[in-house]
C-alpha positions as CSV (number, residue, x, y, z in Angstrom):
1,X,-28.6,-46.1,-24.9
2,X,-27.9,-43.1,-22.5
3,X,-29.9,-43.4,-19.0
4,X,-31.0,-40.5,-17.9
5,X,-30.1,-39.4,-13.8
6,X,-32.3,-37.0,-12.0
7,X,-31.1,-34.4,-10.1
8,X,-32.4,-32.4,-7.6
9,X,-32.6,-28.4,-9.3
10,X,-29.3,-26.8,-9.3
11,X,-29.3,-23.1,-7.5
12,X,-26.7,-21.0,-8.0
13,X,-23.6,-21.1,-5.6
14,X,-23.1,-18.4,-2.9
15,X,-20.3,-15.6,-3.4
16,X,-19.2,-12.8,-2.4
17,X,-20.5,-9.8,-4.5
18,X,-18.3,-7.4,-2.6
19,X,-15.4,-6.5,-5.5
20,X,-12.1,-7.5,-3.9
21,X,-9.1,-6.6,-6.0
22,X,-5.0,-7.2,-5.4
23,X,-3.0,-4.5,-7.0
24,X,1.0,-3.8,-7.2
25,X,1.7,0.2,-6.3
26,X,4.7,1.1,-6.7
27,X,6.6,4.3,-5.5
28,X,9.9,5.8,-5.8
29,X,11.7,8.2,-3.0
30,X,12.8,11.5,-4.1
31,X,15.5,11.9,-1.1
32,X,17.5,9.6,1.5
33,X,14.5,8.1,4.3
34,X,15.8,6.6,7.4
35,X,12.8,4.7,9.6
36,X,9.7,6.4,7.6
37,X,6.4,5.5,9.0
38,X,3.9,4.1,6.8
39,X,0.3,3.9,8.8
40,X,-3.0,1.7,7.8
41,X,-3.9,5.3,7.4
42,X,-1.5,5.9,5.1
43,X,-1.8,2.4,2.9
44,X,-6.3,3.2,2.8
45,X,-5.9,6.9,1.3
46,X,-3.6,5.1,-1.4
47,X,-6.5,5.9,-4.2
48,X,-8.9,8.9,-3.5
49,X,-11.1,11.3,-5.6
50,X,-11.3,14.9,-5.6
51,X,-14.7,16.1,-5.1
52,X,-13.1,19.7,-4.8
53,X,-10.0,21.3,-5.8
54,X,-9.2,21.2,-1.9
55,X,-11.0,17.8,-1.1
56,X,-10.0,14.1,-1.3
57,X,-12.4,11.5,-0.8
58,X,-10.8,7.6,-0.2
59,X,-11.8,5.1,-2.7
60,X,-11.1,2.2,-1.0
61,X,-13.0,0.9,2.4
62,X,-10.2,-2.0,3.6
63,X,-6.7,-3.2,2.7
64,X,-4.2,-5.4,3.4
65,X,-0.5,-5.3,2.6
66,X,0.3,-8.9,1.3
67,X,3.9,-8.3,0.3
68,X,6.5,-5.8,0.1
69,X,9.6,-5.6,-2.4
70,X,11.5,-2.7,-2.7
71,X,15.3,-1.8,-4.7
72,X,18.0,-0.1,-3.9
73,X,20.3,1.8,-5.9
74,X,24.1,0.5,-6.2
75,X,26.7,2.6,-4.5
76,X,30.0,3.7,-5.5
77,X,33.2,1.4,-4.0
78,X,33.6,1.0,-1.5
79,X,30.5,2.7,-0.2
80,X,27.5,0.7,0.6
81,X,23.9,1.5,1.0
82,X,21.2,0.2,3.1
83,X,17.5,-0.8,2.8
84,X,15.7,-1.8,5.2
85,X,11.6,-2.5,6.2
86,X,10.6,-3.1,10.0
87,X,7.6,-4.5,10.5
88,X,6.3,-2.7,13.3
89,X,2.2,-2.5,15.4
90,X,0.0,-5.0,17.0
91,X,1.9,-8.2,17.6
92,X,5.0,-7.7,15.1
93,X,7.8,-9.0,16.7
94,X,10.1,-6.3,15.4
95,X,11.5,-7.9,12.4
96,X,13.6,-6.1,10.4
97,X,14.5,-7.2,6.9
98,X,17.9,-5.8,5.6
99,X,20.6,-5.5,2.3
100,X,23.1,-3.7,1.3
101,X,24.0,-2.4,-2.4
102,X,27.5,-2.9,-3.4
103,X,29.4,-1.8,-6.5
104,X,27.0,-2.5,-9.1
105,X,24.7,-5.4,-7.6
106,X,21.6,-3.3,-5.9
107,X,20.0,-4.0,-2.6
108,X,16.7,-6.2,-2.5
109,X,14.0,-7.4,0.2
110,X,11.3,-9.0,-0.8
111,X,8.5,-9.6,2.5
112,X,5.2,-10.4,3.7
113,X,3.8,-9.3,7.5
114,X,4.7,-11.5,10.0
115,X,2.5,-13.9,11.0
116,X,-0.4,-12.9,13.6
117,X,0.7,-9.3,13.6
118,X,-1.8,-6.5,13.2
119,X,0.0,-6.3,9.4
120,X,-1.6,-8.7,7.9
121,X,-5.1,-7.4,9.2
122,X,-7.6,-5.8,7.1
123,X,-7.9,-2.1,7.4
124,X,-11.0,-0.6,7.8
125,X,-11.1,2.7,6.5
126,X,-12.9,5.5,9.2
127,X,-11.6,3.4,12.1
128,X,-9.7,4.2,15.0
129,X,-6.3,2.3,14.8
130,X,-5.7,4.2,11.5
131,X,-2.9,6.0,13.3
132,X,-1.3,2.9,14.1
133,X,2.4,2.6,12.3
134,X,2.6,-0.8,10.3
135,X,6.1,-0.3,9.1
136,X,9.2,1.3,9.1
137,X,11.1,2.4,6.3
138,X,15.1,3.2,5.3
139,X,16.3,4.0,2.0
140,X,18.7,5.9,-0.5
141,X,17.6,8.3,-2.8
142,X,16.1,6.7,-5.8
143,X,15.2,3.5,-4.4
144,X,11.6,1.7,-5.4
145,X,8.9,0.3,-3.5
146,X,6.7,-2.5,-4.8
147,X,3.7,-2.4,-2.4
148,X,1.0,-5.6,-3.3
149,X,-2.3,-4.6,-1.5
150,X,-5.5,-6.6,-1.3
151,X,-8.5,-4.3,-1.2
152,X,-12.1,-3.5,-1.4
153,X,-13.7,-0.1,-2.9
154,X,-16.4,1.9,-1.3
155,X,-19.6,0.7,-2.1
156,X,-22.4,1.4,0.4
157,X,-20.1,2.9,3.1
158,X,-20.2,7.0,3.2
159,X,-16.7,7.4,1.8
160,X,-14.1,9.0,4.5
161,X,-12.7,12.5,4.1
162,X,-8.7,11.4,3.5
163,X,-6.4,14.5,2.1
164,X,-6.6,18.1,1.4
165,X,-5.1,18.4,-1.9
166,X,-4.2,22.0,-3.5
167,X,-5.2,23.0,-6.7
168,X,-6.9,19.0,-7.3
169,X,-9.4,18.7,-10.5
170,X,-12.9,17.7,-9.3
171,X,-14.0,14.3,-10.5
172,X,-10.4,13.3,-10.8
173,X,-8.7,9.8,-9.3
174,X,-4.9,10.4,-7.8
175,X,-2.9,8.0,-5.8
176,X,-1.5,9.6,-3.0
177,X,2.1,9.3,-1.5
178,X,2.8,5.5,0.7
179,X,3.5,7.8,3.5
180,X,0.6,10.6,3.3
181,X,0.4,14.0,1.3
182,X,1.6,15.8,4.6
183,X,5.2,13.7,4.6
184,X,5.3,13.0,0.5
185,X,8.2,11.1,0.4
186,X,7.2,8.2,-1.5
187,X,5.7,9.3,-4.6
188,X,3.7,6.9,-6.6
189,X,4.8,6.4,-9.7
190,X,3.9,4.9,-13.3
191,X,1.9,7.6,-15.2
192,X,-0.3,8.0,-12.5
193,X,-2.0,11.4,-11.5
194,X,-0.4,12.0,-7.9
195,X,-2.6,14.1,-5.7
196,X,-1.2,17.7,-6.0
């Protein structure tokens, strides 16, 4: 014989209906970069629309970097090349992470923001610390960039003006460059449409 318990009426839980996604980009240099700022600015225009052929709208409303890896090609004996990622802003304590290629073996970092520092904030697109340089970069030709980003996408918020593309295809989603379209050293890759 089963006894039946009596509950009180089960409501649904609360959650959060804000859609929250994390997402690897990954980008690839198409020349030597030696201490290349990347800005919150920079990391929130990361996926825009074109509403024009000269206009960019941002498709995402916050961010946050939660790690960084990145590769570096191996140089010819007995060269060596470096790779290196400051953390840099609000409370960083300067920390650079560094390795060399040799011979065959490439150079790898693998990082996440230090602790406290304004790096591991969310970014808040249309705000006014968007200028503000989160890290530094230094690579070799060739070298990739594995960025993991947590972030939300416009939903009620006016989206924010972002690039001014040339020639873009209204309607269209492109990823823009880890540094901006104006610098366009770190070109997204992976059969993605890169703003023009």
């Amino acid at each position: 014989m089963y006894r039946v318990v009596k509950k009180g009426v089960d409501k649904p839980p609360p959650f959060v209906s804000t859609l929250t996604l994390s997402h690897k980009f990954r980008y690839t240099n198409g020349s030597a970069i030696v201490a290349l700022p990347v800005t919150r600015g920079n990391v929130l225009s990361s996926m825009l629309m074109a509403v024009t052929a000269g206009t960019a709208y941002r498709m995402i409303a916050a961010v946050k970097i939660v790690s960084v890896q990145a590769w570096a090609p191996p140089s010819t004996l007995p060269s060596t090349t470096e790779l290196d990622l400051e953390w840099v802003g609000v409370n960083a304590p300067s920390t650079i992470i560094s390795d060399s290629s040799m011979g065959v073996e490439s150079a790898h970092i693998r990082t996440h923001p230090p602790r406290d520092s304004s790096a591991t904030w969310w970014s808040l697109s249309g705000q006014s610390n968007e200028t503000e340089q989160l890290m530094l970069l230094t690579a070799p030709v060739n070298s990739v960039f594995d960025v993991v980003m947590r972030l939300r996408l416009v939903e009620n918020e006016a989206p924010s003006l972002s690039e001014a593309p040339a020639l873009a295809t209204p309607g269209k989603v492109y990823y823009d460059y880890l540094d901006g379209l104006t610098s366009g050293q770190l070109k997204p890759v992976g059969g993605l449409s890169v703003l023009p």
